[in-house]
C-alpha positions in Angstrom: 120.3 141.0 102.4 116.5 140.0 101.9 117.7 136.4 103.4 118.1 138.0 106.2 115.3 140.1 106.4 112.8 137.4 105.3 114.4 135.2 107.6 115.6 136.8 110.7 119.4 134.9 110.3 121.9 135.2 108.6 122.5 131.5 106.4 119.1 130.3 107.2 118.4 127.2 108.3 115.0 126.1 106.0 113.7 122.4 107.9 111.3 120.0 105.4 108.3 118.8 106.5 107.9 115.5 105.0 103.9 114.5 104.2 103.4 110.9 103.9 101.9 109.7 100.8 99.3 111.6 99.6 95.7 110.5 97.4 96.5 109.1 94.0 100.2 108.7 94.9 101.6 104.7 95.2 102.0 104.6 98.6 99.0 106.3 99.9 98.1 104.4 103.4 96.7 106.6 106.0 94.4 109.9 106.4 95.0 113.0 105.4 93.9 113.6 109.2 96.9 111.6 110.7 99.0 113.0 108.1 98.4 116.5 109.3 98.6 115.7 113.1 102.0 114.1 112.4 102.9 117.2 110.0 101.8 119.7 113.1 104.0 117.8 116.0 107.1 117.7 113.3 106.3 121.5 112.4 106.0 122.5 116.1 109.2 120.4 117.2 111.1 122.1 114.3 110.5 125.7 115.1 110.6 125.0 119.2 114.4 124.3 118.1 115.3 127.1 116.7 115.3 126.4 113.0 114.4 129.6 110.2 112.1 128.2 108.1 110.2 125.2 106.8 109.6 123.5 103.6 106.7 121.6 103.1 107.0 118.6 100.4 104.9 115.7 99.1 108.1 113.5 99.9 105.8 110.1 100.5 104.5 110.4 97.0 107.2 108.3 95.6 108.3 107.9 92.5 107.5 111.3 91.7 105.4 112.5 89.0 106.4 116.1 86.8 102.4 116.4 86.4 100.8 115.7 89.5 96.3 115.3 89.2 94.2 117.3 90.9 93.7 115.5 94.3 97.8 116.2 95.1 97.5 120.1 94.8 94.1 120.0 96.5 95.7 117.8 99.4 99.0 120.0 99.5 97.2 123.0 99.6 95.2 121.9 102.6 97.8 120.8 104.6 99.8 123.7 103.8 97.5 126.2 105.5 96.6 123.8 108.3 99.8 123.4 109.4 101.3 126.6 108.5 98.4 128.3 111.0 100.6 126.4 113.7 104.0 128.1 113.5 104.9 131.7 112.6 108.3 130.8 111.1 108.5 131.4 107.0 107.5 128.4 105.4 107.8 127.3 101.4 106.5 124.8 99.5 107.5 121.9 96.9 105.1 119.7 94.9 107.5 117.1 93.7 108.4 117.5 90.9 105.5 119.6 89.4 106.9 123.4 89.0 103.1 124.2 87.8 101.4 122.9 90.6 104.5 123.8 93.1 103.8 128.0 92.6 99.8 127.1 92.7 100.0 126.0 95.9 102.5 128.2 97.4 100.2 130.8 95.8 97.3 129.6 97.3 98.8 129.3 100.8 100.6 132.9 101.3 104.1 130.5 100.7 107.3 133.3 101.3 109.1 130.7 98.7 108.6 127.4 96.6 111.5 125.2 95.7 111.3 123.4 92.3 112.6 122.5 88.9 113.0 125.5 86.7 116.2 124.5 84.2 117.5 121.9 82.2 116.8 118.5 80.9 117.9 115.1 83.0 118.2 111.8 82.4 116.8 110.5 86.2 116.3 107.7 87.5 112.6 107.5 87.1 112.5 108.7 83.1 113.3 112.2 81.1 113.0 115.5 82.8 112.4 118.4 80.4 112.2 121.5 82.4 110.3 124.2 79.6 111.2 127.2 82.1 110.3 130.3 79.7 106.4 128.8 79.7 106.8 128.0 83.8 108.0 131.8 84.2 104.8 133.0 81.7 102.8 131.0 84.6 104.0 132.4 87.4 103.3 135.7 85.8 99.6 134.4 85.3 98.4 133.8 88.5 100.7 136.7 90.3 103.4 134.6 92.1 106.2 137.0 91.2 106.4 137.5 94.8 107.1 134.2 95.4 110.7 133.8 96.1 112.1 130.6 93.2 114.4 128.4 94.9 115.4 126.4 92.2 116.8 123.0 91.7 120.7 123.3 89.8 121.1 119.8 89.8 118.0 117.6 90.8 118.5 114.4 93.1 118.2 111.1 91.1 119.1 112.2 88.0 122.1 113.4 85.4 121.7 117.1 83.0 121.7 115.9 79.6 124.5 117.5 78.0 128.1 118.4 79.5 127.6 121.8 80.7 128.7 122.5 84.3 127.4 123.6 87.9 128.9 127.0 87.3 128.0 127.5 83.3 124.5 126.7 84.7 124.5 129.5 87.7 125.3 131.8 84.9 122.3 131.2 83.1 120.5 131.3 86.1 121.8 134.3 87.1 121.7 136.1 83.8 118.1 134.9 83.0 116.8 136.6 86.2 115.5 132.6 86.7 116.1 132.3 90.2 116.2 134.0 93.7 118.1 131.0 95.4 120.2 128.2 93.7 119.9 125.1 95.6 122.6 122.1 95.1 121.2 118.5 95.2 123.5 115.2 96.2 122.9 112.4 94.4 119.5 111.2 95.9 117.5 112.5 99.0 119.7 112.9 102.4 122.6 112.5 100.6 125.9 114.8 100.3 127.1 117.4 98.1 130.5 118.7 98.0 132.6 121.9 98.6 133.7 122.3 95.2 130.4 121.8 94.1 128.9 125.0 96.3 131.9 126.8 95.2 131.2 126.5 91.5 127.6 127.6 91.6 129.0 130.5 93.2 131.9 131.2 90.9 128.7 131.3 88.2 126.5 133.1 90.0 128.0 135.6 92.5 125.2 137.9 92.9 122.7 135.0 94.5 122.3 132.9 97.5 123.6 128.8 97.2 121.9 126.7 99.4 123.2 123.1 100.1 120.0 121.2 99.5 120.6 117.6 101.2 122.7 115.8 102.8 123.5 118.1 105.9 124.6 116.7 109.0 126.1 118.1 112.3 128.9 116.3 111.2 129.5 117.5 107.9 128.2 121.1 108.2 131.5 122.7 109.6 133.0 122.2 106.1 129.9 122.9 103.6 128.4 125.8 105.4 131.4 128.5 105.4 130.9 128.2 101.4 126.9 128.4 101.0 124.3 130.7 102.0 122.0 128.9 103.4 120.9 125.3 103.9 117.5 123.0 103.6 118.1 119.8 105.9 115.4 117.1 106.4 116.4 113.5 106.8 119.6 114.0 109.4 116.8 115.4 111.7 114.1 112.6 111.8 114.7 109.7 114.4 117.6 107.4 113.6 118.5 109.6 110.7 115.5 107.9 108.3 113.9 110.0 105.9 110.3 108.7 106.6 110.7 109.0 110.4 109.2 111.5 112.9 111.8 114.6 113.0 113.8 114.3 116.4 113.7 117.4 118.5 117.7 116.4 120.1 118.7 116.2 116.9 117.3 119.5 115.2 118.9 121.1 118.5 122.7 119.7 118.2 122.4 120.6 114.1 121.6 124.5 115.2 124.4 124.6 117.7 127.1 123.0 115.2 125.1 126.0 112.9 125.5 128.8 115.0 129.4 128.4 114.9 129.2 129.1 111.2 127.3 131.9 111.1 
């Protein structure tokens, strides 16, 4: 029920707003000004259509980094509360993929919820994930983000859990551990699918908490994912010519929340 009430729907609809690359990060190629004025028009566009929610992510900071310096939370946190002063919808935040700096910013902004990496240990595509979640929890604790509500990663995109336990012996954990508020399901990379059975063995595991499907939603695939989730965080099937590093497409975020509100 606090779905719901936090976000006025029923299976929420959370957008992403995708920041280009930030200071320090690779890619890094324009202003933080021009990155907020494009982070403003997407964030206005998205809640003009109808969506629930936003998440706000450091997406341009390819490949990324599980200890992110200084000048990435700093920038975060100041496009966070920029933009955020723009839109009244609930918005989150995720520091890719630094859970530390992740609940620091969504601290530091008034964030209702902050996906990230709490569990597990992968094998990814850009080196060794070890997720220590009982000293992340301790610093949450810390600097008072209990109130922060964990979204958390159950299977990360570009990577593998190291081991053979399953989706649904995970959720259990999850659920048992108190770890999590929502479990979110990855495809296997950014804007790709997951699958039914998938959704339906987080919940088998975890029947008490909310599954999101965390990428690959489309208008065309959410008739048959969304009757088995919660909720859903959808980014690259709304940007212009369905590109992840494109403007978000106000048509686009429109004919996803019609396809949504048949489901719902």
């Amino acid at each position: 029920m606090w779905l719901k009430d936090v976000f006025g729907a029923s299976k929420p609809v959370i957008a992403m707003i995708h920041f280009s690359a930030l200071p320090g990060a690779p890619f890094y190629s324009q202003s933080l000004q021009k990155t907020l004025e494009r982070a403003v028009i997407d964030a206005k566009a998205l809640q003009k259509s109808g969506v629930d929610g936003v998440l706000f992510s450091n997406e341009g900071d390819r490949p990324y980094s599980l200890n992110v310096g200084p000048e990435t939370v700093a920038s975060m946190a100041s496009l966070v509360t920029r933009v955020s002063k723009e839109i009244s919808v609930p918005f989150g935040v995720d520091v890719l993929w630094d859970p530390y700096a992740t609940f620091a910013v969504a601290k530091a902004t008034g964030a209702t919820f902050a996906r990230t990496l709490l569990i597990g240990a992968f094998s990814s595509d850009i080196g060794f994930i070890d997720v220590k979640c009982p000293e992340i929890l301790r610093y949450v604790k810390k600097i008072g983000a209990e109130d922060v509500k964990r979204f958390v990663y159950l299977n990360p995109e570009f990577g593998s859990t190291l081991g053979n336990r399953t989706i649904e012996q995970a959720a259990k954990t999850v659920q048992f551990m108190d770890i999590a508020h929502v479990l979110c399901i990855s495809g296997p990379a950014t804007g790709l699918p997951i699958t039914v059975e998938e959704l339906k063995d987080a919940k088998k595991g975890a029947p008490e908490l909310p599954v999101f499907i965390n990428t690959g939603a489309k208008k065309t695939n959410i008739p048959e994912l969304l009757p088995h989730a919660d909720g859903v965080i959808v980014g690259t099937s709304l940007k212009k010519d369905g590109l992840t590093w494109n403007p978000v497409e106000e048509k686009r975020v429109v004919e996803f929340m019609e396809v949504v509100e048949k489901y719902r």
